[in-house]
C-alpha positions as CSV (number, residue, x, y, z in Angstrom):
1,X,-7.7,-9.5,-11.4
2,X,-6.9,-9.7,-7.9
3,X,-3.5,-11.9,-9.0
4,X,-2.7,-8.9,-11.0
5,X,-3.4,-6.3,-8.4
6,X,-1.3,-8.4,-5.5
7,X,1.6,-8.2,-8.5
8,X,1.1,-4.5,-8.8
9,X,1.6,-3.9,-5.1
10,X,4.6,-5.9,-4.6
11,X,6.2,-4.2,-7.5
12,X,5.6,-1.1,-6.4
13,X,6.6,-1.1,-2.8
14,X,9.6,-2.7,-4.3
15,X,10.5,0.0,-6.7
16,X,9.6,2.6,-4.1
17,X,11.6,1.1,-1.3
18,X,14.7,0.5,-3.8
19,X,14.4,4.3,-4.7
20,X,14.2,5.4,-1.3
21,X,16.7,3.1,0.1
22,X,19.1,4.3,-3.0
23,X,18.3,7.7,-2.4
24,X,18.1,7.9,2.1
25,X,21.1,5.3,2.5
26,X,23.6,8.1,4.5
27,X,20.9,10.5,5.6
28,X,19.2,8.3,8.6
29,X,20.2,4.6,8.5
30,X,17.3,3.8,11.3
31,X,14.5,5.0,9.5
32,X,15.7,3.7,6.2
33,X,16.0,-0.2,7.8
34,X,12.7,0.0,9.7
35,X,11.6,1.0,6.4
36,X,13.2,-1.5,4.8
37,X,12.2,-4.1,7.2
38,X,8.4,-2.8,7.2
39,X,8.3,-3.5,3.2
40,X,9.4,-6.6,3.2
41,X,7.3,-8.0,6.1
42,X,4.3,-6.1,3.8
43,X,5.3,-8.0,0.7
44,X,4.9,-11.2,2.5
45,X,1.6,-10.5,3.6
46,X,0.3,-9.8,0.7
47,X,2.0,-12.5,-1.3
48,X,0.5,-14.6,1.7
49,X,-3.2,-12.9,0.9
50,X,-3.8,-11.3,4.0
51,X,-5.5,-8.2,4.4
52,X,-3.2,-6.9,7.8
53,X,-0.4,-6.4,4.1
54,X,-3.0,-4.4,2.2
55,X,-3.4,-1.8,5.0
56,X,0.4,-2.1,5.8
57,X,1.0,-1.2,2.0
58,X,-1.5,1.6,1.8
59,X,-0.3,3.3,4.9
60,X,3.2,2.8,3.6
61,X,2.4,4.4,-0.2
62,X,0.7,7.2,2.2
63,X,3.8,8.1,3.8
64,X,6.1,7.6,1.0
65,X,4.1,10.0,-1.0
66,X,3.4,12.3,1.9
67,X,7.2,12.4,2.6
68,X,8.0,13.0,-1.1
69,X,5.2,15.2,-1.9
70,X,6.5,17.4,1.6
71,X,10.1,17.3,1.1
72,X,10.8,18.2,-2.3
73,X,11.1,21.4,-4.2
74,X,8.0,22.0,-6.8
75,X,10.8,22.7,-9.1
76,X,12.4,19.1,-9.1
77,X,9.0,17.6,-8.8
78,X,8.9,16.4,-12.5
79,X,11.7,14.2,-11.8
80,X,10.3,12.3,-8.9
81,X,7.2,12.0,-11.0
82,X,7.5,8.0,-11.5
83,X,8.3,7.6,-7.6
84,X,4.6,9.4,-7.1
85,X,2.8,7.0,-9.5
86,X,4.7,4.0,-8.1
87,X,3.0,5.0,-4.9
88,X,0.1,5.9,-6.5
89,X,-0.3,2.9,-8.0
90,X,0.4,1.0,-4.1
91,X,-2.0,3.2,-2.7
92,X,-5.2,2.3,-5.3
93,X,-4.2,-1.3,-6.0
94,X,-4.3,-1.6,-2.0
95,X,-8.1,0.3,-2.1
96,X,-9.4,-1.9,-4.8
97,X,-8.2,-5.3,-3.4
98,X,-9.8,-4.2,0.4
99,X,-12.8,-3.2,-0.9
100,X,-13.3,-6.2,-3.4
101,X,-12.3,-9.3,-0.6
102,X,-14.3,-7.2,2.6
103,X,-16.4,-9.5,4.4
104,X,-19.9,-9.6,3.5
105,X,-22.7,-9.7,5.5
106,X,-25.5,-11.6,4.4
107,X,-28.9,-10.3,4.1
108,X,-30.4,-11.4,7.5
109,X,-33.6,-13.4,6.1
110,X,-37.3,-12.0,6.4
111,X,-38.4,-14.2,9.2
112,X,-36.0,-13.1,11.2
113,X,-36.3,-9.2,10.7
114,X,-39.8,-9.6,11.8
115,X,-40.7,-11.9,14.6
116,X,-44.3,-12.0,14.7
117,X,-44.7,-14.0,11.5
């Protein structure tokens, strides 16, 4: 499952930084690299299993979402519907993956918890 989930992610920072970089090219070429370069440094990380590229992909399905959900009429919203579950989809997937490979603490044994045996 967690194969599948990693796949999820990647596709869908990559077809929500391909929309956004289609759609934000001429608007503010700064903020559409850093963008650019922040997704692909996030889809190595998590293709490299570490957990610093499930937080960077969360935060980044946040904003995308954020700045979608802020910036566009209600009355176009139906067409950016996909772009929403795209990030959706990031933002879950990311959930699910850092709650299922948190580190665990073990139970600290009996003897331990009390002393005087």
């Amino acid at each position: 499952m967690q194969p599948f989930l990693r796949f999820l992610i990647v596709s869908c920072l990559v077809l929500v930084t391909w929309w956004r970089l289609d759609t934000a090219l001429d608007e503010q070429q700064f903020v559409t690299v850093a963008v650019l370069g922040l997704a692909v440094v996030t889809v190595l990380l998590v293709c490299k299993r570490q957990r610093a590229g499930l937080w960077l992909s969360m935060l980044l399905g946040m904003g995308h979402l954020a700045g979608t959900l802020l910036t566009v009429p209600l009355e176009q919203m139906p067409l950016v519907l996909p772009f929403v579950a795209w990030c959706f989809l990031a933002i879950v997937s990311s959930v699910i993956l850092l709650v299922a490979t948190r580190e665990r603490h073990a139970p600290r044994p009996i003897y331990e918890r009390h002393p005087e045996f």
